[in-house]
LUMKEDREN-654399 format. One line per field, with one value per residue: residue in one letter; y, x, z of N, C-alpha, C in turn. Coordinates in Angstrom, 2 decimals. Layout:
! LUMKEDREN-654399
type: (A / ...) .
n_c2: (Y / ...) .
n_c1: (X / ...) .
n_c3: (Z / ...) .
ca_c2: (Y / ...) .
ca_c1: (X / ...) .
ca_c3: (Z / ...) .
c_c2: (Y / ...) .
c_c1: (X / ...) .
c_c3: (Z / ...) .
//
This chain:
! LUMKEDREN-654399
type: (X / X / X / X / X / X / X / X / X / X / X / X / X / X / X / X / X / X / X / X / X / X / X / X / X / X / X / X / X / X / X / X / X / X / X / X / X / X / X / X / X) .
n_c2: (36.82 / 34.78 / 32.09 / 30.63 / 31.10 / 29.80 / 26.91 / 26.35 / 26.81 / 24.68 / 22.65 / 23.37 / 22.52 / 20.06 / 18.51 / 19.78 / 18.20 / 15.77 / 15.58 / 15.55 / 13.39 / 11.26 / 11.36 / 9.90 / 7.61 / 6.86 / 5.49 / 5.22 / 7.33 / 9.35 / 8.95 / 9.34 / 12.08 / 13.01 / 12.73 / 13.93 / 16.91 / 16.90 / 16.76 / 19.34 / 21.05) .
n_c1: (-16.80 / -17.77 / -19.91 / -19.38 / -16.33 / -16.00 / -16.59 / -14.55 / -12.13 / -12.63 / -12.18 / -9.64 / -8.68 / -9.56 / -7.23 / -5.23 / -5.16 / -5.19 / -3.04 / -0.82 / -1.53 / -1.08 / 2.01 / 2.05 / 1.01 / -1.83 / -3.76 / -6.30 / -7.64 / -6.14 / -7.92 / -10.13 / -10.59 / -9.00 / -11.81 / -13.33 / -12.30 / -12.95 / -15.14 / -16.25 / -15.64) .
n_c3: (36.12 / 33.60 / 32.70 / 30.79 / 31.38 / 33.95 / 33.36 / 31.72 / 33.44 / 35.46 / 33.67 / 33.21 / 35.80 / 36.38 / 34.20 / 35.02 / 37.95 / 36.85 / 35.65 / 38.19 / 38.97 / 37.34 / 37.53 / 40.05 / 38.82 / 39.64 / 37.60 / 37.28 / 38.21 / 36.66 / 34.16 / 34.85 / 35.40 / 33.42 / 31.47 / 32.57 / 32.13 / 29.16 / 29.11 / 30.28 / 28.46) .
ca_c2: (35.63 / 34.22 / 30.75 / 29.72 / 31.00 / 28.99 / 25.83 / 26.58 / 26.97 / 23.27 / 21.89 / 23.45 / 22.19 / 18.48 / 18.33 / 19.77 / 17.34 / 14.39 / 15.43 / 15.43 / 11.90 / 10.37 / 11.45 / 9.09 / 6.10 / 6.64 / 5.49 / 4.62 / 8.92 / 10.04 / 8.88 / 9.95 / 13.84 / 13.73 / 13.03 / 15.33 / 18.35 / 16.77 / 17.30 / 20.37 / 21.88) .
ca_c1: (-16.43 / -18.73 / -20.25 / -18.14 / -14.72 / -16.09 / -16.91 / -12.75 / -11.78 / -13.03 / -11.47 / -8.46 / -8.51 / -9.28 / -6.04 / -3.98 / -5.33 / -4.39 / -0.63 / -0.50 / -2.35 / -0.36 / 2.88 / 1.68 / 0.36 / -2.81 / -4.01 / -8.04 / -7.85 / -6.26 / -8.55 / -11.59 / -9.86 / -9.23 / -12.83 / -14.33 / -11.91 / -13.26 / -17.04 / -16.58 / -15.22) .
ca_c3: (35.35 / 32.87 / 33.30 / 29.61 / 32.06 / 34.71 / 32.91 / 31.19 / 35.10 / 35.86 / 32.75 / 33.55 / 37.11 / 35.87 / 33.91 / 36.28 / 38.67 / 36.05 / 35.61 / 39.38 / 39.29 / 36.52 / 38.20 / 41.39 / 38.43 / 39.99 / 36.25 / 37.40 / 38.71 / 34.97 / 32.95 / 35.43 / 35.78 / 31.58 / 31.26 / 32.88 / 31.67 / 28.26 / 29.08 / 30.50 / 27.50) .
c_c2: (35.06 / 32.53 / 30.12 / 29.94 / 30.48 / 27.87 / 25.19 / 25.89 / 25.33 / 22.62 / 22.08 / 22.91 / 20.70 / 18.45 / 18.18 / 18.59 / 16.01 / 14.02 / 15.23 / 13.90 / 11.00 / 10.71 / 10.15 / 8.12 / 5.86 / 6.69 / 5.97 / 6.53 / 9.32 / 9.97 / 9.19 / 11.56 / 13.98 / 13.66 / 13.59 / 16.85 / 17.88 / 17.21 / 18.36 / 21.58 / 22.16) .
c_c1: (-17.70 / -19.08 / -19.51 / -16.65 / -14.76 / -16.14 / -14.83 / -12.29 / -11.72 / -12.57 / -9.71 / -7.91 / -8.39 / -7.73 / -5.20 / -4.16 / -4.50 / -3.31 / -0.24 / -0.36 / -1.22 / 1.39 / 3.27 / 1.58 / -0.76 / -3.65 / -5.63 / -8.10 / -7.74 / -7.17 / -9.93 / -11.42 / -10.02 / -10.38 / -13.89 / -13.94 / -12.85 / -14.57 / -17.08 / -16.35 / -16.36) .
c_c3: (34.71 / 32.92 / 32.12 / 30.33 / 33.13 / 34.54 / 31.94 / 32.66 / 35.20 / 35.29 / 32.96 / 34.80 / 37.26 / 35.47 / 34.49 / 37.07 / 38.13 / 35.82 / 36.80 / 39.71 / 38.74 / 37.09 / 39.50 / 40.91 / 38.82 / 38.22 / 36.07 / 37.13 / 37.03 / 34.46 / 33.44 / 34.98 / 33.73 / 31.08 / 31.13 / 32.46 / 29.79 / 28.08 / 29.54 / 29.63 / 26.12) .
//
């Protein structure tokens, strides 16, 4: 795996995390989780 399909990986892992989050209303978590898939991209 290349460190650009590892740095994907992490972004993809944020997100997911965020649909999980925003499901719960944990709002503060979304917008931490969509930030970081944002910088890791």
């Amino acid at each position: 795996m290349t460190a650009a399909e590892k740095w994907l990986k992490f972004a993809e892992d944020d997100l997911r995390s965020a649909e999980v989050l925003l499901q719960e209303d944990i709002f503060n978590m979304v917008c931490f989780h969509c930030q970081q898939a944002v910088e890791s991209t």
